[in-house]
N, C-alpha and C positions, 0 to 999 in steps of 0.2 A: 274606825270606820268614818267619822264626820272629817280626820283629816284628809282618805282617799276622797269622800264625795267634794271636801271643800278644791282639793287639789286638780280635780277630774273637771269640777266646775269652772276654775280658772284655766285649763290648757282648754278646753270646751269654748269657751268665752272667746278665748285671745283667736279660734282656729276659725270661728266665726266671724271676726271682727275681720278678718284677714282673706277670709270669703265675701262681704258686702258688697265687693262691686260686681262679682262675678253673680252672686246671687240678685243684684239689683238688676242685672241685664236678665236673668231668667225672668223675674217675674216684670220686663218689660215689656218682654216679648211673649210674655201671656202663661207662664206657669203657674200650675194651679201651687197655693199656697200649702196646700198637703203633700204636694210633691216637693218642695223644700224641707215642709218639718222629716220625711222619710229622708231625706240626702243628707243630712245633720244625723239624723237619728242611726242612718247606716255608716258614716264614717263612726261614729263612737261601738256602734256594737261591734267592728272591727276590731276597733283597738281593744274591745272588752273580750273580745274570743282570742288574741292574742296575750292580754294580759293572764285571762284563766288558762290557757294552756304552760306557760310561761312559769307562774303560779303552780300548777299542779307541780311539774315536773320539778320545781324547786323544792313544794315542798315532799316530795314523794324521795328526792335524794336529800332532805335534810335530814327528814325523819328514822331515818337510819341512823343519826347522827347523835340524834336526844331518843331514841328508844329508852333506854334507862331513865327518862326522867316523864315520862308519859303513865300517870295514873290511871288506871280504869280505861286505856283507851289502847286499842292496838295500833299501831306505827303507821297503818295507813285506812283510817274507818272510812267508810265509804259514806256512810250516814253525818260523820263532821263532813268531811267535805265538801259531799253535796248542799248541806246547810251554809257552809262559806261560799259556797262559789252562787249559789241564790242570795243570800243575803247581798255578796257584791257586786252581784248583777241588778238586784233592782236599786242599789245604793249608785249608782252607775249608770243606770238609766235615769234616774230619780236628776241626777245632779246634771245631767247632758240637757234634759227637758226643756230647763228654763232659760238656756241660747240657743234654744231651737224653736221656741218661740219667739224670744229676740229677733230672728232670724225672719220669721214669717209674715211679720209686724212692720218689717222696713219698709219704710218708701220706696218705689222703685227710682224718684227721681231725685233724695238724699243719697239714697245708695250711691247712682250714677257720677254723685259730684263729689264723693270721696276720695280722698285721697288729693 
């Protein structure tokens, strides 16, 4: 789990970094600073509903696979699941947060001169 969040938080970072000037020109021309942190915050839950679907489907044809080695648990519990897929949704939101505050923080006229 700390390597998905550490991993989520560098592609997070870089996707950000990579957005500054585009984001520097919104909040030049008067974007409210919460309409940034949502714009960060909706590209990541994107990729977090593509990753959970992605996810399920793997592991729902894996588990077919290690049936015989699943203790106490039947091949597809709904109850783990749903516990995986919260725990890495807020691990995942958790780690996106803090370049999306980066994000809302910028200068508009550092932004501007990026690059």
């Amino acid at each position: 789990m700390l390597l998905t969040a550490i991993g989520l938080y560098g592609v997070m970072a870089y996707v950000v970094t990579l957005r500054t000037h585009e984001i520097g020109i919104r909040l030049a021309l008067g974007a409210q600073r919460s309409s940034i942190l949502r714009l960060v915050m909706r590209d990541a839950a994107i990729v977090l509903v593509v990753g959970i679907a992605a996810g399920l489907l793997g592991s729902i044809w894996i588990t077919r696979l290690v049936k015989g080695l699943l203790f106490g648990l039947t091949p597809n519990d709904p109850v783990t699941m749903g516990l995986a897929i919260a725990a890495m949704a807020m691990v995942a939101l958790a780690a996106t947060y803090i370049p999306a505050q980066r994000a809302i923080r910028a200068d508009p006229m550092v932004a501007l001169q990026y690059e």
